[in-house]
N, C-alpha and C positions, 0 to 999 in steps of 0.2 A: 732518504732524507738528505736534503744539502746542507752541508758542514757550514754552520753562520759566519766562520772565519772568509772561505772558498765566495758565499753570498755578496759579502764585503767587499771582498775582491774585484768580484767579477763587476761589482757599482764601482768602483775607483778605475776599473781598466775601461769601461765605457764610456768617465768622465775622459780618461786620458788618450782613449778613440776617436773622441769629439773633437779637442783639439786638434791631434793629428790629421785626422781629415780637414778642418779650418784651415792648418798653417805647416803641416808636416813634422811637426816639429814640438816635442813638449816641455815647458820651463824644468829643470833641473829641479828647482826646488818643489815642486810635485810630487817628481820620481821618488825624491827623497824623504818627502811625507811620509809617501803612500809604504814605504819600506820601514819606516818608523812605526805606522799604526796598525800594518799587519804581526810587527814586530810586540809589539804592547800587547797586540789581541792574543800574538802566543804565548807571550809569558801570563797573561791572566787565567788564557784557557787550561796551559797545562798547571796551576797555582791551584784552583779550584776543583781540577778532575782529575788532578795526581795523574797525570797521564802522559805520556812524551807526545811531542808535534807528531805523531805520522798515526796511520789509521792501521788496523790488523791488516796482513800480507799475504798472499802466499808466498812470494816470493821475499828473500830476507831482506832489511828494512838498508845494509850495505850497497845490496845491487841498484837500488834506488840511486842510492847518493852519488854513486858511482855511474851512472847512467847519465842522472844530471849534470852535473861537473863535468862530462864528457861532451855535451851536446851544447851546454854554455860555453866551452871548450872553441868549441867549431863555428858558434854564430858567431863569437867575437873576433874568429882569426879572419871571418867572412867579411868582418864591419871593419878591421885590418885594412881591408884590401877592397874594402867602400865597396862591397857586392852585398851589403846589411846593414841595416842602418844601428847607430849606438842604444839611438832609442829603441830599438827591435829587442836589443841586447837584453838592456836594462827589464822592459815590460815580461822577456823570458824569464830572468830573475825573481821578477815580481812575482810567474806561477809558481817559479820550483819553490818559492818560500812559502806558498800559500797552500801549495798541495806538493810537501819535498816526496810521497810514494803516490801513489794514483790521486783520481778526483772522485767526486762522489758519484757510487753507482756504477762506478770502475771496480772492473774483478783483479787484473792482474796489469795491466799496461802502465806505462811510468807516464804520470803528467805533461812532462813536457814531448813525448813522442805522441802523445793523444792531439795533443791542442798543433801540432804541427801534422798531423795527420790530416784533422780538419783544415789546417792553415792549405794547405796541399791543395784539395779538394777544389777550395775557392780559385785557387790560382790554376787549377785545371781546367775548370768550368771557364773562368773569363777565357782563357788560352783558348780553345773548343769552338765558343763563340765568335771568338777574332779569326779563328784559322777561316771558319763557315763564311763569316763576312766578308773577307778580303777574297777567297774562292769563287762567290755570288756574284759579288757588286765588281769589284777589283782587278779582274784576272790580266786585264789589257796593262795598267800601269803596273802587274809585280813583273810581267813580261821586260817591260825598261829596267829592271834593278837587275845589276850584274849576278851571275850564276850565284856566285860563292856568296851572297847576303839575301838570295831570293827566299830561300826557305827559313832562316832565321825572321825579316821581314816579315812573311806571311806568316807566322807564329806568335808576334809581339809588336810589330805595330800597323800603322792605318796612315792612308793618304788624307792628309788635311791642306788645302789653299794656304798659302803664308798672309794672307787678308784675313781668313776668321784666325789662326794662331795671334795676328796683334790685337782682334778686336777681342776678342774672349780668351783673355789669357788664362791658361790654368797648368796642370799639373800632368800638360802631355809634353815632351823632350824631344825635338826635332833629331834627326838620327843623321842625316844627306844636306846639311848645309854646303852650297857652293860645289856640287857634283861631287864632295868627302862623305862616304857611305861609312857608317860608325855600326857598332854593335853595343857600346856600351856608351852610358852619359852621368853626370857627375850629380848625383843623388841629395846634394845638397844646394839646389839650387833650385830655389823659389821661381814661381811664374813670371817676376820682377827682372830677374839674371834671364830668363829664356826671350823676353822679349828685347835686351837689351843684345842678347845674341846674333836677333833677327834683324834688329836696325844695323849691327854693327854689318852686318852681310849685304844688305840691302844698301850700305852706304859705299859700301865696298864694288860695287855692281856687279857681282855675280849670286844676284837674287835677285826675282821680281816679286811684287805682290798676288801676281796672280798663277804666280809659279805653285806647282804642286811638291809638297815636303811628307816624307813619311815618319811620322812621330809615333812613341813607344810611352806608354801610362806610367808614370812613378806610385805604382800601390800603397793606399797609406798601411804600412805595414801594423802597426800597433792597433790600428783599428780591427784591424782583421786577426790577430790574434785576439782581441779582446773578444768578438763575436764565437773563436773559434775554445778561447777558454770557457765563453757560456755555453756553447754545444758540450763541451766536457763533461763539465759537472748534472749538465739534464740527461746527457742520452749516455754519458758515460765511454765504454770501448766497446757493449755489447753491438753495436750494427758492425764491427772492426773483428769481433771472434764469431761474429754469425759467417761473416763474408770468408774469413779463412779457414773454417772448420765446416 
């Protein structure tokens, strides 16, 4: 049965999915709700069933705590150094408060390695995809990108016209503006900054419109752990101890 606290959750991180995928980005005072009313939910829950926040263990209810702390530990030194977004941060926060020892239907795995487990999965599955696409379709233009960026390229991004980039701007990061081949791009910047990037190059003239650019997807990250926190609490870690046992 799923813990009504875990149920709540998982409705607030859907809400705060939505957004992110709309605009990348979620108001402050959301996050900070949604940390208040999960926060209320455990003081009522443990008020009425005498019972402390976490759910029976095998494993002691320390190693938990110490797991999480460790692993909020590491996404935020990651969002440090802008390879994470804060809001990624913050939404991990949100599980370890909502489920601080496993999730429901979970035997032994700690919440926040479950849900980043599935986080995983998704971002292998797109990867998988993109590699097959750019393989298929692709092979002649990964040929032009220089050695040392060909296999990163074919891994994380796709050839798109700098003509549909300004007509359908979205939430893909051109990588080889003006013959500079990049690996990494600046995670805070709206479809708004990426076209004003384009014009600036194109005013610059070393880009054309009908030049070919290899852009890399900004994942909305929060959405996807929101999806990967409702995998938790249904299917639990059981398809996780089937697969390594």
């Amino acid at each position: 049965m799923v813990n009504p606290i875990e149920a709540i959750t998982a409705i607030i991180l859907v809400v705060m999915g939505y957004y992110d995928i709309k605009q990348r980005e979620v108001d402050a005072r959301l996050v900070a709700a949604s940390y208040a009313i999960i926060t209320i939910l455990w003081i009522l829950y443990t008020t009425t069933h005498h019972l402390l926040p976490h759910r029976n263990t095998i494993l002691p209810f320390k190693f938990y705590i110490i797991v999480d702390a460790l692993f909020i530990g590491i996404a935020s030194l990651l969002a440090f150094f802008e390879l994470f977004g804060w809001g990624d941060v913050a939404v991990l926060g949100l599980v370890v408060l909502a489920s601080p020892t496993t999730t429901s239907n979970s035997f032994v795995m700690p919440s926040i390695i479950l849900v980043l487990l599935y986080f995983s999965i998704m971002i292998i599955l797109f990867v998988l995809l993109n590699i097959a696409r750019n393989l298929m379709l692709h092979r002649e233009l990964l040929m032009k990108i220089p050695k040392r960026y060909r296999l990163t390229y074919t891994v994380i991004a796709k050839p798109v016209k700098v003509s549909d980039l300004l007509r359908r701007p979205s939430w893909w990061y051109p990588l080889n503006l003006c013959g500079k081949y990049h690996t990494r791009f600046n995670i805070y910047h709206n479809p708004e900054d990426i076209v004003k990037e384009i014009k600036k190059a194109l005013s610059r003239g070393c880009l054309k419109k009908s030049d070919i650019v290899w852009v890399t997807y900004g994942h909305p990250g929060i959405a996807q752990i929101a999806l990967a926190y409702f995998l938790s609490i249904i299917l639990g870690d059981k398809p996780f101890i089937y697969l390594f046992t």
